[in-house]
MDAnalysis code that builds the backbone (N, CA, C; Angstrom):
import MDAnalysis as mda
import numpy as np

u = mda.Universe.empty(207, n_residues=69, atom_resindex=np.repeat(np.arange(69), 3), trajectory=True)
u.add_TopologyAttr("name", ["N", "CA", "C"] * 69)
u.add_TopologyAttr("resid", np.arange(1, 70))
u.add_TopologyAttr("resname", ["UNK", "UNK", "UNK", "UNK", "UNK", "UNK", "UNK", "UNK", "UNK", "UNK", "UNK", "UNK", "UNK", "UNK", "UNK", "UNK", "UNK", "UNK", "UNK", "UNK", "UNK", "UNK", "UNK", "UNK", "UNK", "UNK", "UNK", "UNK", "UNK", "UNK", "UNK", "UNK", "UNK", "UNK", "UNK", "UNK", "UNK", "UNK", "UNK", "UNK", "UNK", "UNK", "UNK", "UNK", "UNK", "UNK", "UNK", "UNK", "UNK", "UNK", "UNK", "UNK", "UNK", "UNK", "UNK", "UNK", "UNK", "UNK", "UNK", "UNK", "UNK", "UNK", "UNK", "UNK", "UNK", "UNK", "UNK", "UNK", "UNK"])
u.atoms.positions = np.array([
    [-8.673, -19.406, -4.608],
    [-8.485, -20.814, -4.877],
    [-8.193, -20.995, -6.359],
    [-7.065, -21.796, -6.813],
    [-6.841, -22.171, -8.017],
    [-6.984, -23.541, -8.278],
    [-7.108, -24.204, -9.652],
    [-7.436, -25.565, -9.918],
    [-5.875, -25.710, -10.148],
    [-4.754, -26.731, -9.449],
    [-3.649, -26.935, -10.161],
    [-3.327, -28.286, -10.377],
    [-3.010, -29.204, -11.563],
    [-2.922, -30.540, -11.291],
    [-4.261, -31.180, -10.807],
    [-5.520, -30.585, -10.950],
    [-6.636, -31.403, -10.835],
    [-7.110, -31.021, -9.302],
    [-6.557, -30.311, -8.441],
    [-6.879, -29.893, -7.164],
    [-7.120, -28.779, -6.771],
    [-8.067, -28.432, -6.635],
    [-7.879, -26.749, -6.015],
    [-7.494, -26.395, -4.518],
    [-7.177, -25.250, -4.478],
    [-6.464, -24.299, -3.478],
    [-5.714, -23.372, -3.601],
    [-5.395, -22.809, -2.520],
    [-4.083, -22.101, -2.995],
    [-2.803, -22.272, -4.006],
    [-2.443, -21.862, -4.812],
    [-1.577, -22.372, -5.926],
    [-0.928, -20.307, -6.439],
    [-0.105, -20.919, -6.797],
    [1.055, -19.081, -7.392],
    [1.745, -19.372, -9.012],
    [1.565, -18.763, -9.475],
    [2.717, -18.838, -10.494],
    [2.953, -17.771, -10.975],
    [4.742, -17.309, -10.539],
    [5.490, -16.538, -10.585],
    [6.535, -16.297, -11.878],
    [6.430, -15.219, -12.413],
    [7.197, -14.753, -13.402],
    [8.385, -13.856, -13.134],
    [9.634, -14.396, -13.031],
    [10.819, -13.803, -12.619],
    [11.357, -13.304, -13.755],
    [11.837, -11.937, -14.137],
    [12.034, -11.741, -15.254],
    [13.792, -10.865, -14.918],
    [14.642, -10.655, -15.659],
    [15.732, -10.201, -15.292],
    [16.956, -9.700, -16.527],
    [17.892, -9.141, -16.598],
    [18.549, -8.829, -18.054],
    [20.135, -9.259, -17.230],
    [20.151, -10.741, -17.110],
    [21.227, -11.753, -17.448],
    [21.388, -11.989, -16.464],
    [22.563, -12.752, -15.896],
    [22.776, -13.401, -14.580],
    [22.126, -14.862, -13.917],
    [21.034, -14.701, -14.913],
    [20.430, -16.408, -14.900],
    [21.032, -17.365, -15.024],
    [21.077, -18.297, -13.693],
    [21.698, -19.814, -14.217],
    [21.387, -21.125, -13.350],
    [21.436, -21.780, -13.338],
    [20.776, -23.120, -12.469],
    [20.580, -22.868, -11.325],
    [22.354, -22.402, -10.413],
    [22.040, -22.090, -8.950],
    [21.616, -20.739, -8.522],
    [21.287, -19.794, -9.758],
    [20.512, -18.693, -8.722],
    [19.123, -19.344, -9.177],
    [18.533, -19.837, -10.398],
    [17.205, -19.922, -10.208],
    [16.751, -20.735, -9.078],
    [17.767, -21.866, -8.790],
    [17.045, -21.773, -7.655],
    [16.993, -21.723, -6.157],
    [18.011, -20.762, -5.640],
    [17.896, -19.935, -4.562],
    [17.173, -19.016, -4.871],
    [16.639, -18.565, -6.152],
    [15.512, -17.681, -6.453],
    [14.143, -18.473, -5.798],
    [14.096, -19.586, -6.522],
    [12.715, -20.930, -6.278],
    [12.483, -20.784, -5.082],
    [13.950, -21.136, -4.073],
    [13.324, -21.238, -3.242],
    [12.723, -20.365, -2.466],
    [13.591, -19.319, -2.280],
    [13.361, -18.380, -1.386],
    [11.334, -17.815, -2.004],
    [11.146, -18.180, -3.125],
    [10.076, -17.324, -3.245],
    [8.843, -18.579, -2.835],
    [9.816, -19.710, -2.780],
    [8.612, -20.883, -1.892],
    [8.680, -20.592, -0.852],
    [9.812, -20.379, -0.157],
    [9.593, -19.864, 1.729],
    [8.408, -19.080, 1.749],
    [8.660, -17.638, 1.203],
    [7.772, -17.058, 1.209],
    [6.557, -16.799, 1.085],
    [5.617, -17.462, -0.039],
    [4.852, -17.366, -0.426],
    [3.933, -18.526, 0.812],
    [4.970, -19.409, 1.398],
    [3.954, -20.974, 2.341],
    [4.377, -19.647, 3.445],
    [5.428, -18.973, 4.202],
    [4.994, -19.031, 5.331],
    [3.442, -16.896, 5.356],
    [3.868, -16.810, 4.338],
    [3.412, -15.560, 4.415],
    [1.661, -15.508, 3.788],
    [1.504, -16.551, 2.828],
    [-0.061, -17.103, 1.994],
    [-0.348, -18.016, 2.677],
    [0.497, -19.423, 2.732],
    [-0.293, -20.620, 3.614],
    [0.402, -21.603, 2.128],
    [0.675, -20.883, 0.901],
    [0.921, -21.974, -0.268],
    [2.059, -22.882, -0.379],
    [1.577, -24.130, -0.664],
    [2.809, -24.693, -0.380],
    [3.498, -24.843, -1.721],
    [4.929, -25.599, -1.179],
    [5.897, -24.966, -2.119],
    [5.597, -26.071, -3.480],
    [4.900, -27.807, -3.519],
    [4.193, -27.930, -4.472],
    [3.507, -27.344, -5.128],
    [2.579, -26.313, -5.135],
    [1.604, -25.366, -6.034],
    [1.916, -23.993, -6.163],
    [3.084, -23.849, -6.435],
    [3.589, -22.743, -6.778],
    [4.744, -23.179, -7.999],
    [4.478, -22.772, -9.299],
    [5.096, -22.602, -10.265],
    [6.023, -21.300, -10.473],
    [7.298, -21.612, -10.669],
    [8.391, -20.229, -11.122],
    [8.982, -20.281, -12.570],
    [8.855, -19.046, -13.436],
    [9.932, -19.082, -14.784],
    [10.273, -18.187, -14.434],
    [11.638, -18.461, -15.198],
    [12.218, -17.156, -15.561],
    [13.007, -16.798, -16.932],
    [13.062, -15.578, -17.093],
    [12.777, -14.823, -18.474],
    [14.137, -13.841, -18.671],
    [15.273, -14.116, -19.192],
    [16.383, -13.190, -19.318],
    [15.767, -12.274, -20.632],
    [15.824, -11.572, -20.302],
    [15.380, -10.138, -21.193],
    [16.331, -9.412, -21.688],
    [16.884, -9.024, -22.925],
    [17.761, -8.519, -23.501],
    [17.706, -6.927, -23.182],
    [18.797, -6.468, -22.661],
    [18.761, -4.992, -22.235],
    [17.937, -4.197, -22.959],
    [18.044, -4.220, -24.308],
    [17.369, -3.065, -24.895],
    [15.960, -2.951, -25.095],
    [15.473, -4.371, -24.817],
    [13.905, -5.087, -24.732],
    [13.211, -4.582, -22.983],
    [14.116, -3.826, -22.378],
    [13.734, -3.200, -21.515],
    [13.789, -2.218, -20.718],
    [12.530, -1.445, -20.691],
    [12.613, 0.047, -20.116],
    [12.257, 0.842, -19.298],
    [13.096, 2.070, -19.152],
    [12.306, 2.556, -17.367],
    [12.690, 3.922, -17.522],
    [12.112, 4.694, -17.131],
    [12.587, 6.135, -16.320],
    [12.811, 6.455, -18.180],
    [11.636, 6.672, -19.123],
    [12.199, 6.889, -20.426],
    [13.486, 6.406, -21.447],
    [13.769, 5.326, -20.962],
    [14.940, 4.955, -21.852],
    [14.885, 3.446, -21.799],
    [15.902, 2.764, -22.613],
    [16.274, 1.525, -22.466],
    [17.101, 1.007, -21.391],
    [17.845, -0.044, -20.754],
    [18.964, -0.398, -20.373],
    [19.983, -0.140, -21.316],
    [19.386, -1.071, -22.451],
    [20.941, -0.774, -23.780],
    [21.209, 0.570, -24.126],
])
């Protein structure tokens, strides 16, 4: 249970993070799809679930020993 807006319950907040391609209509076919999910698969509804998202500069991110950049 989370307190959100003065109410508790179920509540999410999601950090979408990504290196470019961000823009109005994917964030939110991103939004939504991760509201489908989260109400039919948790019970949360798609009010108490918060999404950002975070374009990350290639070289600010890394994997398998290296950068992207």
């Amino acid at each position: 249970q989370a307190l959100l807006g003065g109410e508790s319950g179920p509540a999410a907040f999601v950090d979408v993070r990504g290196i470019g391609g961000f823009n109005r209509q994917v964030n939110t076919s991103i939004t939504r799809a991760i509201c489908e999910i989260l109400k039919s698969r948790l019970g949360i509804e798609p009010d108490r679930v918060y999404v950002t998202f975070s374009d990350v500069p290639a070289e600010n991110w890394g994997w398998n020993s290296r950068t992207f950049a």
